[in-house]
Backbone as ProteinMPNN parsed JSONL, in Angstrom:
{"seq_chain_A": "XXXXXXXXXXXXXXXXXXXXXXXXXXXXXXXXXXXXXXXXXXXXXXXXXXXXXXX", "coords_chain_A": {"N_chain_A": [[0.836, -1.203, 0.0], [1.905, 1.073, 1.151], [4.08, 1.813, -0.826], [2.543, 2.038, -3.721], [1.215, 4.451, -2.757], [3.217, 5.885, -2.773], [4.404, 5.389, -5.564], [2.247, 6.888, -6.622], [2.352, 9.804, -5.672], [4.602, 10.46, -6.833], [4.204, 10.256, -9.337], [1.778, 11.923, -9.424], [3.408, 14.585, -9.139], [5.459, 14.559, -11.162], [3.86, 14.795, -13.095], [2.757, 17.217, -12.864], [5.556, 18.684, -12.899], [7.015, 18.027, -15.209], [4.879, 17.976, -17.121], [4.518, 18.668, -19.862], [6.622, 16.443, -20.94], [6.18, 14.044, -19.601], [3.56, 13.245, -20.444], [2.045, 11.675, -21.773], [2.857, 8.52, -20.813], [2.833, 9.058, -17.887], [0.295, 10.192, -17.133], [-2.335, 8.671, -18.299], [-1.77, 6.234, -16.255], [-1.374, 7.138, -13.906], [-4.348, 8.189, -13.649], [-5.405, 5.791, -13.85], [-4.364, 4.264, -11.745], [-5.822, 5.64, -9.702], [-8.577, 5.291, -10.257], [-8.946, 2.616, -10.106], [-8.017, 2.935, -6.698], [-10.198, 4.529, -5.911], [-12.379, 2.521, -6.639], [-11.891, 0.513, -5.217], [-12.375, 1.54, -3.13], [-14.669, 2.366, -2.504], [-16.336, -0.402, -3.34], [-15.134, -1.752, -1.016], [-16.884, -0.308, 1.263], [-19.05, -0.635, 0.623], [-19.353, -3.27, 1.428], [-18.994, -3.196, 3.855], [-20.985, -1.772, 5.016], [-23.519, -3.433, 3.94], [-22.763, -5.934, 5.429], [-23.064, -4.494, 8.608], [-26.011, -3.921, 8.09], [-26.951, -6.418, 7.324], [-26.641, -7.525, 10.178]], "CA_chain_A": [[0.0, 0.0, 0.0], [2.46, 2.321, 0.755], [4.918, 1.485, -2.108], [1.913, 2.458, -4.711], [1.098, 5.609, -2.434], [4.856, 6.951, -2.991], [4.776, 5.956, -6.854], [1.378, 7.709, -7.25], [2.701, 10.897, -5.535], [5.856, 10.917, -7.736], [3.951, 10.39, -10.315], [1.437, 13.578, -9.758], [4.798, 15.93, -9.124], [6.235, 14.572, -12.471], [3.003, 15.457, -14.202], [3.524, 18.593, -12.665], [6.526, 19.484, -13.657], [7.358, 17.645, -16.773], [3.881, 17.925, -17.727], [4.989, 18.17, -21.283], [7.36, 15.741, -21.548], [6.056, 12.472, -19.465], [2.05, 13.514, -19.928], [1.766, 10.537, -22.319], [3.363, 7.798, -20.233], [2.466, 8.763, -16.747], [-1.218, 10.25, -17.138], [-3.06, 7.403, -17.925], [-1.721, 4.977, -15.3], [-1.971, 7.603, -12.369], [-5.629, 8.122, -13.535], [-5.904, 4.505, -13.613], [-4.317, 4.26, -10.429], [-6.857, 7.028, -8.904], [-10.068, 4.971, -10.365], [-9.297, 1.82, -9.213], [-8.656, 3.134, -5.669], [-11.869, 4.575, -6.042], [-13.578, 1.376, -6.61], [-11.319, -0.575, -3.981], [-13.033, 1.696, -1.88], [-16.677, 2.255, -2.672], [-16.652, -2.013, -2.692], [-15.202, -1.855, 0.5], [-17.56, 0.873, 2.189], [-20.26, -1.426, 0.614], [-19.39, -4.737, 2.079], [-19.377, -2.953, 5.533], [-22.14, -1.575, 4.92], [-23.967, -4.596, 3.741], [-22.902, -6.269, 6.905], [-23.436, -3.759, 9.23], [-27.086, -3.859, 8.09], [-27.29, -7.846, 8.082], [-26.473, -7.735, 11.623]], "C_chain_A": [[0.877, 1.262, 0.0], [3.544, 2.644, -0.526], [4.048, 2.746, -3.202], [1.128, 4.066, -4.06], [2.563, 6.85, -3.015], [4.428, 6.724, -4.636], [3.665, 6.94, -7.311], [1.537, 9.24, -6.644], [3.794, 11.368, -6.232], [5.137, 10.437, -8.781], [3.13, 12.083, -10.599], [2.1, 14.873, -9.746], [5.119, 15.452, -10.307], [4.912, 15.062, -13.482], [2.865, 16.906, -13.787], [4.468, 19.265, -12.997], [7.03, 18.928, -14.699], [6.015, 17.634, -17.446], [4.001, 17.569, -19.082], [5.31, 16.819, -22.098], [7.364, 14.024, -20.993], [4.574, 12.598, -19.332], [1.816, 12.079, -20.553], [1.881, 9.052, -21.556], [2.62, 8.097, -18.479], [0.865, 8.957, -16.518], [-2.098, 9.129, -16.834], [-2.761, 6.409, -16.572], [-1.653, 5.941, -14.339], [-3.537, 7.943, -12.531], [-6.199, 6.886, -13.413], [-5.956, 3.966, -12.307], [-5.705, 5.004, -9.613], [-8.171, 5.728, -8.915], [-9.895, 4.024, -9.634], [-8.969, 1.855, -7.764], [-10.045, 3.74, -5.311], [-12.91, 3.29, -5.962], [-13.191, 0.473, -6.004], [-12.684, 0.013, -2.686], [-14.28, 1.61, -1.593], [-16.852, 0.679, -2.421], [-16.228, -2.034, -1.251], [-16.241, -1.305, 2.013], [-19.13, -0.061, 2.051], [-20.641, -3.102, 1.109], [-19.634, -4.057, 3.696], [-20.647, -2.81, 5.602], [-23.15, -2.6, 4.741], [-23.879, -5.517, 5.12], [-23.268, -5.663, 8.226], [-24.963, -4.224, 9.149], [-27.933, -5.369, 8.547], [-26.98, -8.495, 9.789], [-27.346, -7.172, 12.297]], "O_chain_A": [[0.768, 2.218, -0.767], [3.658, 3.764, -1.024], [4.484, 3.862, -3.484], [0.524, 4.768, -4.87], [2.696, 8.007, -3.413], [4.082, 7.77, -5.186], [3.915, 7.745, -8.208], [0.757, 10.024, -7.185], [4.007, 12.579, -6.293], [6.041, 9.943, -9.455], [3.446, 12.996, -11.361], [1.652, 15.944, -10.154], [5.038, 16.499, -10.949], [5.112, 15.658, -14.541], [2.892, 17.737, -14.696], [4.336, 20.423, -13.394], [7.762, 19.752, -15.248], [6.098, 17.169, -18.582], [3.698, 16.459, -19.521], [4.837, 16.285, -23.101], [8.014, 13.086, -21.454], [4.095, 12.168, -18.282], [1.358, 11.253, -19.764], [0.884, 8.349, -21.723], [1.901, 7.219, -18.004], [0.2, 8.136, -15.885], [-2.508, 8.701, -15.756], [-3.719, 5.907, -15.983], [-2.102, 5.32, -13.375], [-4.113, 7.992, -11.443], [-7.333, 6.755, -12.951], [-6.907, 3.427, -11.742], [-6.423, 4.308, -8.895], [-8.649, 5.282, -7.873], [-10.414, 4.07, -8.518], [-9.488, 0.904, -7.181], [-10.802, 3.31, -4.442], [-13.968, 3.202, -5.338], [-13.877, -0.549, -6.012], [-13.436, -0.553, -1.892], [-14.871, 0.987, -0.711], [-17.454, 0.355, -1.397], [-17.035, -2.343, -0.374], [-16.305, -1.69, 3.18], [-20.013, -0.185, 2.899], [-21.662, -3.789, 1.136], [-20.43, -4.518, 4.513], [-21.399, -3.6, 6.173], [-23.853, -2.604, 5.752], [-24.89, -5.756, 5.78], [-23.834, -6.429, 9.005], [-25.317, -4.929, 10.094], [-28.824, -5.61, 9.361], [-27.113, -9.613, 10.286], [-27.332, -7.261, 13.525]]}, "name": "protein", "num_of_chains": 1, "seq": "XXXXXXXXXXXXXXXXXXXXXXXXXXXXXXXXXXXXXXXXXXXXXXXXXXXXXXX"}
C-alpha cells in the first residue's frame, strides 16, 4: 500500500513538472491508479455496509 502511495505521488509531481514531456506515459496509469482506488473503496464501504445492516 504504501509502495503504490509513494509511486502515485511521484507520479502527480512529475506530471507537474514535466507535464509536457512524461504527460503521455504517466497520465493514464496515475488516472488509472486514482479509479481503481476509487472502486477498492466504494466495494469496500459497501461490504461494511452490507454487513453492518445484516447484523
Amino acid at each position: 500500500m504504501h509502495e503504490g502511495d509513494h509511486d502515485l505521488l511521484e507520479g502527480l509531481e512529475k506530471k507537474k513538472d514535466d507535464h509536457h514531456h512524461d504527460h503521455k506515459e504517466k497520465g493514464p496509469v496515475v488516472d488509472l491508479k486514482k479509479t481503481l482506488g476509487i472502486v477498492v473503496i466504494v466495494f469496500v464501504v459497501v461490504v461494511i455496509l452490507r454487513l453492518l445492516l445484516v447484523n
